[in-house]
N, C-alpha and C positions, 0 to 999 in steps of 0.2 A: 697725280695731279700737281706736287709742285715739282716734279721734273717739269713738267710745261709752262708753271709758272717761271721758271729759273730760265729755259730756254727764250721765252716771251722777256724777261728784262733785259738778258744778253742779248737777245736783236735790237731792241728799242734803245739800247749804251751804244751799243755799234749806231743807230741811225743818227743818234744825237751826238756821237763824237764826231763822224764823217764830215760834217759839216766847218771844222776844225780848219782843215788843211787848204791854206787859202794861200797864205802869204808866203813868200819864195825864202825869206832871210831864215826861220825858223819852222821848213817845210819837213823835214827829216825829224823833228822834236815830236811835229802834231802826227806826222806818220809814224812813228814809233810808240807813242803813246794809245793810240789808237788800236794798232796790230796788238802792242803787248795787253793793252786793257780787253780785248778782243778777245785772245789765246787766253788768256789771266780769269777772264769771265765764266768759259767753257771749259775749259782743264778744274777750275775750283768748284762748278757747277756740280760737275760729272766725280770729283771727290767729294763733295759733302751729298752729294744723292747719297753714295753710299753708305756715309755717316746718320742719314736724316738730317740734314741740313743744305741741301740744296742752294738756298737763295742765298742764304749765307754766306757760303762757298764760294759762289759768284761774285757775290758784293764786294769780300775780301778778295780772291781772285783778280778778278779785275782789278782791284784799286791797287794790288802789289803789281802787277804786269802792266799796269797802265804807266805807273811809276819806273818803273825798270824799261819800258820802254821808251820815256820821255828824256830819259837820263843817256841811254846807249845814243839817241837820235841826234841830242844834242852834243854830244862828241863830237859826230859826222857833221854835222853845220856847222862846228868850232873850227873843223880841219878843212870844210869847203869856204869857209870864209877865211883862212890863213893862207890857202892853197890859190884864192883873187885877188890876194892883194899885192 
């Protein structure tokens, strides 16, 4: 049972980050932050199942990979906005 709850707030983080990726200047931040919160979500899910701690796993999961992807993203829009001017 909470492997599906765990599964059910990983889609619902994914549906509510999606909505992010909008604006061109810092499009590669909200795509990175998204993917890595995404992968971060699922990968911590499917580790703390193991543990008995499922949601957990996710919550931290996702919020290290969301992080970690918002970071690598904005590199890439530091070096697209150096590379227009």
């Amino acid at each position: 049972m909470k492997f599906v709850i765990t599964i059910t707030a990983t889609i619902g983080l994914i549906c509510v980050l999606s909505g992010c990726a909008s604006q061109d200047s810092t499009v590669n931040t909200k795509r990175g932050a998204i993917g890595g919160a995404a992968v971060g979500a699922i990968a911590g899910g499917i580790i703390g199942h193991q543990s008995g701690h499922g949601l957990e796993g996710a919550a931290i999961g996702g919020a290290v990979g969301g992080a970690g992807g918002a970071v690598l993203g904005s590199a890439e829009d530091e070096k697209n906005t150096e590379q227009n001017q």
